[in-house]
Structure formats: structure tokens, C-alpha cells
N, C-alpha and C positions, 0 to 999 in steps of 0.2 A: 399494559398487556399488548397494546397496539405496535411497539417497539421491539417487543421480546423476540425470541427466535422461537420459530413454531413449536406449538407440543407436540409430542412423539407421540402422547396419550391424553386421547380425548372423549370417551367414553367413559361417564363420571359414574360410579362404583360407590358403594357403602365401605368407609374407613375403617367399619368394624367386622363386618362380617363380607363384605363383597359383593351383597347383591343388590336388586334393581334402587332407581330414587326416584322418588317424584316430590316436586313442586309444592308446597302447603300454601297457599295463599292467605289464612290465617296468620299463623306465625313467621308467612316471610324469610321460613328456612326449609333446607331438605329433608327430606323422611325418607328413610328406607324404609319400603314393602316389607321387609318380610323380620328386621328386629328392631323397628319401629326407632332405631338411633335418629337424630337429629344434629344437621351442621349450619352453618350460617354459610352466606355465600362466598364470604371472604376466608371462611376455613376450610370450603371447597377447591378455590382458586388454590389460595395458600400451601394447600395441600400437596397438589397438580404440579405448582412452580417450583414446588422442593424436589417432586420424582421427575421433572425434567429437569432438574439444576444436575440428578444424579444421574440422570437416561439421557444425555442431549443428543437429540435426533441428528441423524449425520446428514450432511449435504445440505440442510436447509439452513435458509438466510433471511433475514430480516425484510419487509415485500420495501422496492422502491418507491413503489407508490405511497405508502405508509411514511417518506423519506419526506416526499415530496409535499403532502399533505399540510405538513409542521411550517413550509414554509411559503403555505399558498392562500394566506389568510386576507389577500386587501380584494376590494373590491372591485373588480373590473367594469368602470363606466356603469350603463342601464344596466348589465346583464344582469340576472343573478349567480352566484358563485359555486359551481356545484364541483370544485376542487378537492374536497373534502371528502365524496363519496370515495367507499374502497371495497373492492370486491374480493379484493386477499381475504381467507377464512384461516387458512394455513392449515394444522393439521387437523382443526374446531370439521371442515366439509367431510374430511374421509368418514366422520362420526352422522352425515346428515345425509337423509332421503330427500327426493321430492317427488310427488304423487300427480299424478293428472289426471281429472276426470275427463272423461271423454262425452260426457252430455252438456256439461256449460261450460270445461274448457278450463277449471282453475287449478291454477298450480301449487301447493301445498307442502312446506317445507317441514321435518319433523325430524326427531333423534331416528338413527338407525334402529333402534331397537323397537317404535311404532307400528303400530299393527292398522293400518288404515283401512278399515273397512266401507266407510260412508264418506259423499264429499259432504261437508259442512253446508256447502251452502242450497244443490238441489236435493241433498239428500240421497242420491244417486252409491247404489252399492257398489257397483264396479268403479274402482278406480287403480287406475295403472302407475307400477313403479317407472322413473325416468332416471336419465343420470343427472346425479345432482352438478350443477356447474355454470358459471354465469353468473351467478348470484351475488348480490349486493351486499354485503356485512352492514347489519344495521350499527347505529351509533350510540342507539338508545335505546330502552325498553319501561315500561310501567308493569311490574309482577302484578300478576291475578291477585285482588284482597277477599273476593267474590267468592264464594264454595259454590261449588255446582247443586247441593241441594238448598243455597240460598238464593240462588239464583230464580230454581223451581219454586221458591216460594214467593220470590217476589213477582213471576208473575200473575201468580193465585191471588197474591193483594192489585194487583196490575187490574184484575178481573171486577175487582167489587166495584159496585156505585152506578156501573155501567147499566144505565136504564133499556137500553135496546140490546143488551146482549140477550143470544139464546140462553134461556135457563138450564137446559140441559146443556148447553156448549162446555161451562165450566164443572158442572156436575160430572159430566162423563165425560170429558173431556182428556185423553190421553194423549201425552206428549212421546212424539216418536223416534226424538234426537235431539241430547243436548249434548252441543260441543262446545268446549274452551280454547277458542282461536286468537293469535296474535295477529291484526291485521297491520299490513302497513302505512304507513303514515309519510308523506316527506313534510321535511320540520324548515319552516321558512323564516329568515331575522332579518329585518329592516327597519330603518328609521323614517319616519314620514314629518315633512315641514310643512304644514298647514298653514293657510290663511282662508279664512271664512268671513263672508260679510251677510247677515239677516237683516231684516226688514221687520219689528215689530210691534206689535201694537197693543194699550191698555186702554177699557173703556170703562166708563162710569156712568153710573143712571140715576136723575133725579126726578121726584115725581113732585109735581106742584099743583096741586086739586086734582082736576083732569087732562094737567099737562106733565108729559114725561120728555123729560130734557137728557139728551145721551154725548158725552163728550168722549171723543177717542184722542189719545194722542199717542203719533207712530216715533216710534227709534230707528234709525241707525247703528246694530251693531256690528263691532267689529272685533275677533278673536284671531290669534294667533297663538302657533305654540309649536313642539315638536315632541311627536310621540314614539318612541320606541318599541317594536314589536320584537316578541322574543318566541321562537317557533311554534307559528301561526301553522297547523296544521290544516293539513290537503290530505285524504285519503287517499291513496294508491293502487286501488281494488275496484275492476270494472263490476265484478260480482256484488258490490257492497255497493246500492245507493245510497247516494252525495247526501238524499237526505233523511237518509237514516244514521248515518252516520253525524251529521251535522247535529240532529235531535239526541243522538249518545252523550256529547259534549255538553259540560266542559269534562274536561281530566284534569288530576289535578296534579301538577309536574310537580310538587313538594316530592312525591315517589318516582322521578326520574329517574331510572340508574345507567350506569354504564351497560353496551350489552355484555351480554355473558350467556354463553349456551344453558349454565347451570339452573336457568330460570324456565327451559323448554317443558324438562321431563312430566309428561300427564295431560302435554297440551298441542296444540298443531298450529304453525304459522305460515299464515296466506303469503305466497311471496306477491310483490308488486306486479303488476300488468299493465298500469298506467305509467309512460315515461316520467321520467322530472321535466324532462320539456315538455310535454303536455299539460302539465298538471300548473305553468307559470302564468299563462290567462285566471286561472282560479286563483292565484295565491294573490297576484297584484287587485284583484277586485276583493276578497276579504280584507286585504290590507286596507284599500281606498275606502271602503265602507266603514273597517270598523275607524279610522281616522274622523271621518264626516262623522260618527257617532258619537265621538269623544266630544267634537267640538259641539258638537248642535246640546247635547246636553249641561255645558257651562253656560247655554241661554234659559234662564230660569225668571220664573215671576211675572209672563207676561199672557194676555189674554188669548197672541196669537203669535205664530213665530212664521218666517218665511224665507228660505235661503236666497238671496238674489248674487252671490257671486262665489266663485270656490276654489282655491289653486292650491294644490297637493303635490307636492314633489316627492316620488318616492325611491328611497337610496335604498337599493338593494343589496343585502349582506348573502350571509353563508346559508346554503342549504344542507340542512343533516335526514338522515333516514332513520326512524323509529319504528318498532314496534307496540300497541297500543291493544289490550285485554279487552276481548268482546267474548261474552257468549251468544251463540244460534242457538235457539230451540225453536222445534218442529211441530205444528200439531194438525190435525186431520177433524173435520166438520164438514158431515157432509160430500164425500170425497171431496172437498175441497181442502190442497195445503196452505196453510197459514205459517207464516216467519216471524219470530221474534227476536227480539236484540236487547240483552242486558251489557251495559257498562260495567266488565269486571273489575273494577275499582270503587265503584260511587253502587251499585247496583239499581242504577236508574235504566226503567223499562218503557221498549218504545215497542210499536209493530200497530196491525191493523187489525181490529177486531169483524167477526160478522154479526150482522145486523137481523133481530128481530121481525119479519114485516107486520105481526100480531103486534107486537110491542110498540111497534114504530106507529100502527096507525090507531091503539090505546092511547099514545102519547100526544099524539096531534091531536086528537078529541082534548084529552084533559088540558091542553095550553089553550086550544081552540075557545073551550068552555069558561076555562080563568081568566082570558086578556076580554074575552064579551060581556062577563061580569063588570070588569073593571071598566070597560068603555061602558058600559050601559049606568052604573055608581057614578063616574065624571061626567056626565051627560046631563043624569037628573039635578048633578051639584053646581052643575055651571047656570041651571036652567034656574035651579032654586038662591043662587049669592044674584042671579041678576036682574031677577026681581024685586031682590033685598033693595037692589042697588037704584 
């Protein structure tokens, strides 16, 4: 699709009757609104590529850059490789909005036919139409599996267990916006050549009457190896903290697909606001970390472990741009708003609960009263074996 000459028509329609579609993240195909037909995404495309085989759009041409991409695959030295980004949409843009809120500033990519009433992320009602342009075509996409009333449900399970939550927080607790946003992602490949050297140590204890004999003896180890990383995601969205997003993770790229607009309708996509050169301090220290993780954990069995020397080379590949399924949901406690974040894929729930200060200072009594039980039980028993003794 990245080669083709642009579509003429980009506004995806029901093959049976014509009207609206939206996204099923269950089944992983289109529904039309209104006679409930279903297509796969490749008999949406399929479809598309026949009535531009028959309509071929006059004057358009395959983007150069798209030309250039095919043959801009090596590495250049340290840098990372961002050859590959393309911001051709072809005729996919004339079909896309993008929205601005004007209180936090975010910019918000969606099908033309999007009715954007609220920003996703402060919730802010007014948000302004812009002209769509500039924009990056991403490379990749992971579809929503997530249903937006499972989503509501997972964080009602999110809630339980929670010993200092207000009781009424989840009782009457009203959620005041839940959105299905594509956030971006740049997607980072490299290879790291490790060598690692630890320091550690096994001890043993012998006890002879009333003598206790302790022997250590230390290692020298040394590990080496090379680990390949295959798109090490950076979030792209100043609106989205690093570690909220970091805590959404992992995804699971088995559902990687090519993009395709066909995957938007019924959802809204944050465009990027962090460069890719901004975001390459971040990508080189998850890279270096997770490397040192790999290795420190092939040192196993020992009573104590300690790195004393470390040299990571890391060769930097291709950077691609993804988008990545999150839901926001909104809730109100107290005039106070609260953020939550479901992973529309895995439907793993993160955000920040409030806190009980009745419950909070119930609970500190009742640990307070449990741990002075038990010191005062070890006290009497240390006092009674050493009299034995």
C-alpha cells in the first residue's frame, strides 16, 4: 500500500448498504452502524484497491520519499536511523481531522466524519478544528481488543481489595469520560554487545557447640553476549506520563499490523508532540538497561551478586512510528479529577486512587496492634528458649 498510487477514495463506507463503520475490537473486523454487515480489514482494503484500479485518481504519483525509504535501510554510524519515517498520507489525509484543545495544548488526529466533543486527556469540552497537515503516517498499529464497557469493568475490578479506598468513591462513583485513544509510540531496533563482569559471593555456616564457623567464597564472573532489540518503545505524547505509560506495558506485538485508516473509525489518535530526536536519550537508556538486565540475571545461585565492570556497545537500527490502544477514563471524588488508563489490548489498569484518612488511620492502628503482638510473643519466646538454654 505504501508503493501504490494514492486513493481517490478514502472515506471507508459499508459495501452493503453505504453507511457509517466502526472498529469492533472483539472480532477484529468492521461493523456497520446501521445493518450491522461485517468486513475484515483486508476485504476493506481489497475493496478500495479494486475501485481505485477502476477510479484512478488523475495527477497523483507514488510519494518519493516512499521511493527512498526501500533503499535507506543501513545504519548510519552512532546515529539512529529515522529514514523510514513518511509523512505522505496520500489521498488516506483529505479523509482526516485534527483537533486542538486549547487548555493542555493536544493535538488529536481522527476520521473526518468525528464529532470531537471533549479532549481525552483534560477533559476540556471545547476543542478546535485545525488543518490537518504535517503529520507523520504511522508504520504500525495494535487494533483495540478492549470494549469500552470492558474496559468500565475492569476498572470496577481495579477498585476491589483497596483497603484505604473511600467506600463511597466506588459506590457512587461516576465516570465522566471514557475515550478509546491511539497514542503514539516511536518504535526503536538495535543490537547491544555486552560484556559484564560481577563479583560474587557464597556463604556457609557451621555451628560447633557454641561455636559458629562461616565460610564465604567470592567468584569472578564474567558474561558476554549480544542482545537484539526489536521496537523498544518511547511514547510520543507530552500529555501521556512516561510512567503511566511505561506501567500500561507490555503490548503484545503478536497483534502488530500494518497501519491502515480502516482501524480508526469509533476511536481518536493523539498525534506526536515529542520529536524522535528528543525521545533518542530515552530510547538509548531503556536499551542500556534492559541489556544490563539480561545479563545480571544469567548470574544465578549465588548468596550475593555485584557488578564491578560494564561495556555496552550499542548499534543502533531503524526507527518506525506506531500507534498503540489506550483507554482514558475520567472520574470526579470530591471535586477532585482522577485519570485512569486501560491497555486496550491486554486490559491491564493503572491510575491513582484516593485515599481514606478514616481508613488510613483504622489501618495503621490495626498493623500498629499486629506487629506489637508479635514483638511482644518474640520477646517472651527469646526470653523463655534462653533460659532453657
Amino acid at each position: 500500500m505504501w508503493g501504490k498510487m494514492a486513493k481517490s477514495i478514502t472515506n471507508y463506507k459499508c459495501l452493503a448498504c453505504g453507511g457509517g463503520l466502526r472498529f469492533d475490537p472483539t472480532s477484529g473486523k468492521v461493523v456497520c452502524e446501521y445493518c450491522d454487515s461485517t468486513f475484515t480489514i483486508e476485504e476493506m482494503e481489497k475493496a478500495y484497491d479494486s475501485h481505485e484500479n477502476e477510479n484512478p485518481a488523475s495527477g497523483t504519483e507514488s510519494s518519493g520519499q516512499n521511493q527512498n525509504e526501500n533503499s535507506a535501510s543501513e545504519n548510519h554510524g552512532d546515529e539512529w536511523n529515522t529514514n523510514g519515517l513518511n509523512s505522505d498520507w496520500g489521498a488516506d489525509g483529505a479523509n482526516m481531522k485534527e483537533y486542538n484543545c486549547p487548555s493542555c495544548g493536544a493535538n488529536i488526529l481522527c476520521e473526518a466524519s468525528t464529532a470531537a466533543t471533549s479532549c481525552p486527556y483534560c477533559d476540556n469540552p471545547t476543542v478546535i478544528e485545525t488543518q490537518f497537515s504535517g503529520n507523520l503516517r504511522p508504520d504500525y498499529i495494535i487494533p483495540f481488543k478492549v470494549k469500552k464497557q470492558e474496559a468500565v469493568d475492569a476498572l470496577k475490578k481495579f477498585y476491589k481489595g483497596k483497603t484505604l479506598l473511600p467506600k463511597l468513591f466506588s459506590e457512587e462513583n461516576h465516570l465522566q469520560e471514557v475515550k478509546g485513544i491511539y497514542v503514539p509510540f516511536w518504535l526503536f531496533n538495535a543490537t547491544a554487545d555486552a560484556r559484564m563482569r560481577y563479583h560474587a559471593t557464597k556463604s556457609t555456616t557451621v555451628r560447633h557447640g557454641e561455636n559458629v564457623t562461616t565460610t564465604t567464597s567470592h567468584y569472578d564472573c564474567a558474561r558476554s553476549g549480544t542482545i537484539d532489540f526489536e521496537k523498544i518503545p518511547v511514547d510520543a505524547s507530552k500529555k501521556m506520563p512516561d510512567d503511566l505509560m511505561d506501567s500500561l506495558e507490555p503490548f503484545n506485538y503478536a497483534d502488530l499490523a500494518d497501519f491502515s485508516t480502516a482501524y480508526l473509525p469509533g476511536y481518536l489518535a493523539d498525534k506526536y508532540d515529542v520529536s524522535v530526536e528528543d525521545c533518542f536519550e530515552r530510547a538509548n537508556q531503556r536499551c542500556l538497561e534492559s541489556a544490563e538486565s539480561v545479563m545480571r540475571k544469567t548470574v544465578s545461585g549465588y548468596d550475593s551478586v555485584s557488578l564491578t565492570d560494564k561495556q555496552i556497545n550499542l548499534k543502533k537500527g531503524a526507527v518506525k512510528y506506531g500507534l498503540l490502544p489506550v483507554y482514558l477514563l475520567y472520574t470526579k471524588w470530591n471535586d477532585e479529577k482522577f485519570l485512569f488508563g486501560v491497555n486496550g489490548q491486554t486490559g491491564k489498569v493503572v491510575g491513582n486512587l484516593p485515599i481514606s484518612g478514616g481508613r488510613c488511620f483504622l489501618h495503621f492502628i490495626k498493623k500498629f496492634f499486629i506487629y506489637s503482638v508479635i514483638a511482644a510473643f518474640a520477646i517472651v519466646a527469646f526470653t523463655f528458649i534462653s533460659r532453657m538454654i
